[in-house]
C-alpha positions as MATLAB code, in Angstrom:
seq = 'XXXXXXXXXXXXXXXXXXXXXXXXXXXXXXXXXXXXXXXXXXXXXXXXXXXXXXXXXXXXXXXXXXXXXXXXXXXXXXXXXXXXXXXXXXXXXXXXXXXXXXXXXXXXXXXXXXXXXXXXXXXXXXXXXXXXXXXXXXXXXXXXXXXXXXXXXXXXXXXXXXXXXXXXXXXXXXXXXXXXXXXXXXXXXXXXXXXXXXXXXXXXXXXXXXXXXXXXXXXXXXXXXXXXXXXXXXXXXXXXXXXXXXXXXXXXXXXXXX';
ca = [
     -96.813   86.591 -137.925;
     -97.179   90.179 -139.371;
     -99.516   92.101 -138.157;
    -101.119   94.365 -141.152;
    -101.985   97.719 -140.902;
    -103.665   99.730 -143.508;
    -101.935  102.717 -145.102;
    -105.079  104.770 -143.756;
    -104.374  103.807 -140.111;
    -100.818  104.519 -140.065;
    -101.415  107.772 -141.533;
    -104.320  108.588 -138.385;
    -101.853  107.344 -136.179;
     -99.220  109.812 -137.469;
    -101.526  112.651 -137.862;
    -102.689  112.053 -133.994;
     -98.523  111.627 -133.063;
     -98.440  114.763 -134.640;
    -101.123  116.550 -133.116;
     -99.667  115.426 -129.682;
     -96.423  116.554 -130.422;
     -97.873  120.191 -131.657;
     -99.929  120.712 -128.076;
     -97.074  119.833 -126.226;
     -94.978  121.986 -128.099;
     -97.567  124.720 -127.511;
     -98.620  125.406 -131.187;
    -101.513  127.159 -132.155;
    -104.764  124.935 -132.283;
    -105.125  125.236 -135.775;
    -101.426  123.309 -135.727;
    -103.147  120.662 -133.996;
    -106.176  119.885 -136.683;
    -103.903  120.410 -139.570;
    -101.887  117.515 -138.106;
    -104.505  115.476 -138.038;
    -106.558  115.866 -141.239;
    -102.888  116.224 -143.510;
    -101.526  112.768 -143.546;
    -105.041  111.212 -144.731;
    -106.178  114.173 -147.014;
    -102.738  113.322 -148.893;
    -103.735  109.684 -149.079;
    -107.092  110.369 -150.959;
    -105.459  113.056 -153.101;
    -102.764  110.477 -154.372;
    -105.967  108.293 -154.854;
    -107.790  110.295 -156.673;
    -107.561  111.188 -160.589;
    -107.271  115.242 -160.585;
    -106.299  116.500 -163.872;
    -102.932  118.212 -164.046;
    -104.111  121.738 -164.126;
    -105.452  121.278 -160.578;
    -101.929  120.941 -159.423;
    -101.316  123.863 -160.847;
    -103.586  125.902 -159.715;
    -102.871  124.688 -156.147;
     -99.450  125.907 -156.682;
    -100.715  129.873 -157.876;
    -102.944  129.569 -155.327;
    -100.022  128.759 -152.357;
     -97.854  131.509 -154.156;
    -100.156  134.148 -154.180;
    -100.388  133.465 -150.661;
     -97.298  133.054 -149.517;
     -95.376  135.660 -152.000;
     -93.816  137.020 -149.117;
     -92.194  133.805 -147.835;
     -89.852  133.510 -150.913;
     -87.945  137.069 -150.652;
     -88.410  138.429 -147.439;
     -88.975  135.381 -145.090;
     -92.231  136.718 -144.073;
     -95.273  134.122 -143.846;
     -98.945  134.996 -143.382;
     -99.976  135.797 -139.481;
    -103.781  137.148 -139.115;
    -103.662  138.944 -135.578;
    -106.867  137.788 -133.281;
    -109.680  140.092 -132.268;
    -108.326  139.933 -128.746;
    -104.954  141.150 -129.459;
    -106.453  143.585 -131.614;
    -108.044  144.805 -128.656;
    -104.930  145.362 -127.044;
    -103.901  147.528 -129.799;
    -106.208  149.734 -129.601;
    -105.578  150.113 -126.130;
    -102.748  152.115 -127.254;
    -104.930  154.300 -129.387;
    -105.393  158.205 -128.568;
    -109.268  158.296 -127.921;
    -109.098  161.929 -127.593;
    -107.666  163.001 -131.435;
    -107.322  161.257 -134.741;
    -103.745  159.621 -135.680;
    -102.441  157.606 -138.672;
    -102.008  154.287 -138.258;
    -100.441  151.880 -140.585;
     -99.811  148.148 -140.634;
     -96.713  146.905 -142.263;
     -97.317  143.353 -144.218;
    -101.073  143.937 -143.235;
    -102.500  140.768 -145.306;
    -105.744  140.254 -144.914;
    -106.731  143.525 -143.140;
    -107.665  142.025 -139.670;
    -106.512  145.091 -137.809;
    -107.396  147.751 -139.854;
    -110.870  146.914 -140.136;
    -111.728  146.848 -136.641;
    -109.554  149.261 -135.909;
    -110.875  151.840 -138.242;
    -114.551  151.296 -137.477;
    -113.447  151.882 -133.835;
    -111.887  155.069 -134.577;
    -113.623  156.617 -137.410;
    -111.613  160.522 -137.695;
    -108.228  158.142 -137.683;
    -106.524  157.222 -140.944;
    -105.578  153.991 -141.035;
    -103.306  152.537 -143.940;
    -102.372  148.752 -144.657;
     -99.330  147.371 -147.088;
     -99.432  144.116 -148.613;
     -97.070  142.078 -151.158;
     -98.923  139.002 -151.643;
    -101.919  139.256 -154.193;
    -104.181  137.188 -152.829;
    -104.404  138.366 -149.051;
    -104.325  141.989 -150.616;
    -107.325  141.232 -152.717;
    -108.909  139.543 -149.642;
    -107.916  142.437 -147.684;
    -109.066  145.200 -150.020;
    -112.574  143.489 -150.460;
    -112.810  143.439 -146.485;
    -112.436  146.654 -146.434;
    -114.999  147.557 -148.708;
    -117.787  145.437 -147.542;
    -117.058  147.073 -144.239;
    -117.246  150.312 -145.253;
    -114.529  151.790 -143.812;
    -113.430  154.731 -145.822;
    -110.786  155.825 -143.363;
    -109.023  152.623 -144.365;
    -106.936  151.697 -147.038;
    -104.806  148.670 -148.660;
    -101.637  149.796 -150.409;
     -99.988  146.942 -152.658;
     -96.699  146.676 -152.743;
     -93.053  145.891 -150.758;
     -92.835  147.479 -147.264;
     -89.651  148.250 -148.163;
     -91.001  151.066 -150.745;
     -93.563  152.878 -148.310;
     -92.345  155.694 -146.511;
     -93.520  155.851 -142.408;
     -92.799  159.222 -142.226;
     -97.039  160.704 -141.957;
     -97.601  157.579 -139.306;
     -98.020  158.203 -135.431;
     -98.277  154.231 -135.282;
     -96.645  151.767 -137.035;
     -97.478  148.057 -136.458;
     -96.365  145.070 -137.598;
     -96.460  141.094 -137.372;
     -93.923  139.542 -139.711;
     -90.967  137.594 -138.515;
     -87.655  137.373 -137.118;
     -85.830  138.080 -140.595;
     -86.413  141.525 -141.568;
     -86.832  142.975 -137.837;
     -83.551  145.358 -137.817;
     -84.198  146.414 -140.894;
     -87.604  147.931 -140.564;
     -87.088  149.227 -137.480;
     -83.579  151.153 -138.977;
     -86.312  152.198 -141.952;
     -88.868  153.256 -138.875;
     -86.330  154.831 -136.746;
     -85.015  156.954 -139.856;
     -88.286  158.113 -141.760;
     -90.801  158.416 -138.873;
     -90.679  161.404 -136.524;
     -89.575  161.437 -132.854;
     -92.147  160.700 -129.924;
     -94.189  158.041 -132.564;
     -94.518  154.609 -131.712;
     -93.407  151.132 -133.195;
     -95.030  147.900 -132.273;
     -93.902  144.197 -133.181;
     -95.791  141.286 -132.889;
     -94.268  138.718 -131.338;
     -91.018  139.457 -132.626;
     -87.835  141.623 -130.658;
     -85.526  143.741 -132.784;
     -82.393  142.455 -132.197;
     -80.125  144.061 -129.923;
     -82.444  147.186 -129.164;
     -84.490  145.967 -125.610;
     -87.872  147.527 -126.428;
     -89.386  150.275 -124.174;
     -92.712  148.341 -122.975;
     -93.795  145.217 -123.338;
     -97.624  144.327 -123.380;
     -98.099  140.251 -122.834;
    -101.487  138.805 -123.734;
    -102.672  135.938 -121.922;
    -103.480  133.708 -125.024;
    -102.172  130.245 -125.441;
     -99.439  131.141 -127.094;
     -98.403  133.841 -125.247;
     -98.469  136.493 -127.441;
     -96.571  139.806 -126.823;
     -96.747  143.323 -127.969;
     -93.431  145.024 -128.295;
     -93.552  149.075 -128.193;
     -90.570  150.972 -128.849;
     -90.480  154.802 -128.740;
     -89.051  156.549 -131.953;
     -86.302  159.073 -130.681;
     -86.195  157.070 -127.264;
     -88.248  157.358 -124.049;
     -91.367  155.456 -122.782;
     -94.250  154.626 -124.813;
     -96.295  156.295 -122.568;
     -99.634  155.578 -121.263;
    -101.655  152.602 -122.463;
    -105.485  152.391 -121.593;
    -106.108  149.165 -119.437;
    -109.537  147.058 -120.374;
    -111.360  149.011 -118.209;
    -110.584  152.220 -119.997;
    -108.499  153.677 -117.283;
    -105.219  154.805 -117.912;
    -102.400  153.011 -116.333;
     -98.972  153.641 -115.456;
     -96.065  152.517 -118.751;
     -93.925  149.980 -117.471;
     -91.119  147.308 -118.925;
     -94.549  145.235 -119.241;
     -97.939  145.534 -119.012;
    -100.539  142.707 -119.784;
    -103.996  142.029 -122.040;
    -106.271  139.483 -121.448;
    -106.702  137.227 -124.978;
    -108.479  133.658 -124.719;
    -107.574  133.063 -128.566;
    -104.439  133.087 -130.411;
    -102.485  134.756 -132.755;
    -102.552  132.514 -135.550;
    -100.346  131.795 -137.914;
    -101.556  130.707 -141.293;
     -98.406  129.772 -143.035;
     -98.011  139.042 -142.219;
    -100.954  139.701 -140.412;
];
């Protein structure tokens, strides 16, 4: 005797195998409900009688998204508010800088950072349409005229005004903007990856954030030496070291360049 499932419950029990699979492997939540609400949300779009154009559109819609994923192997990653506070941890309190945020997509640092340091300059560039738009309009519903989106490759900008560069893209392109870092910005400024090491070049600090995911900031000194000083959550200045942690209760999630 057969025993008959419906093609709805196999699909929840996949999505839920999935899920399971995605804690254990330590993915961001997000991860987990996508799992979940995929397999069945495919089922009633096969069922249902969308005309063709809708597939179309979903398709401009995922590639003005993910434009960045095609050439330079760089998805989407939105930085939390926690880690953000990390970052500007590392901000001079005491005189303006220029900041800038390399694949900054939907201008989640730059807005809070600029409203937290209003005389800094704070710049943002961003290759996929839609997350620039997103981005630019964020911007100007804050407010924040010390902030600006610049569209375009990251590749074409040149990091030679910044005293901070920051980005969160991916493993790919990591020698290759730090070489274009290390050769256009001056000596004693600072470059911090998300997440991701430059190969081969052991970074001069590393800040860890105690999220789920584990999230680390990696500083390197332009011209060599310590990053210096970074301001601990209490405000206090404390001591550069190989690492130094943050306290985050939320991830840095991943929706596919920050």
């Amino acid at each position: 005797m057969r025993l008959a499932i419906p093609i709805l419950g196999v699909l929840i029990i996949q999505g839920i195998a999935a899920a399971l699979i995605s804690h254990f492997a330590r993915l961001a939540r997000w991860w987990i409900v996508l799992q979940v609400v995929l397999p069945p949300a495919g089922l009633a779009l096969h069922q249902s009688s969308l005309p063709a154009w809708a597939y179309l559109l979903a398709f401009l819609l995922l590639v003005a998204v993910f434009w960045n994923s095609f050439g330079e192997r760089v998805p989407l990653y939105l930085t939390n508010s926690r880690t953000i506070d990390a970052l500007d941890g590392l901000l001079p309190k005491d005189r303006p800088i220029r900041f800038i945020d390399i694949g900054c997509g939907v201008a989640s640092v730059l807005g809070p950072l600029a409203r937290r340091h209003p005389d800094s300059e704070f710049v943002g560039v961003e290759s996929a349409p839609l997350p620039f738009v997103i981005g630019a309009l964020r911007l100007w519903i804050m407010g924040r005229r010390n902030a600006r989106l610049i569209f375009g490759a990251m590749w074409e900008h040149d990091l030679a005004p910044y005293d901070i560069a920051y980005c969160f893209l991916s493993p790919a392109p990591m020698s290759a903007i730090f070489d274009k870092a290390n050769k256009e910005m001056a000596a004693g400024t600072l470059f911090i990856s998300n997440s991701f090491m430059v190969p081969g070049i052991a970074p001069g600090q590393t800040i860890k954030v105690a999220d789920s995911r584990q999230t680390q900031l990696h500083l390197w000194r332009i011209g060599g030496g310590k990053p210096g000083p970074v301001r601990s959550e209490t405000g206090e200045l404390a001591e550069s070291g190989p690492e130094a942690a943050a306290d985050d209760n939320t991830d840095d999630t991943p929706n596919a360049s920050d």
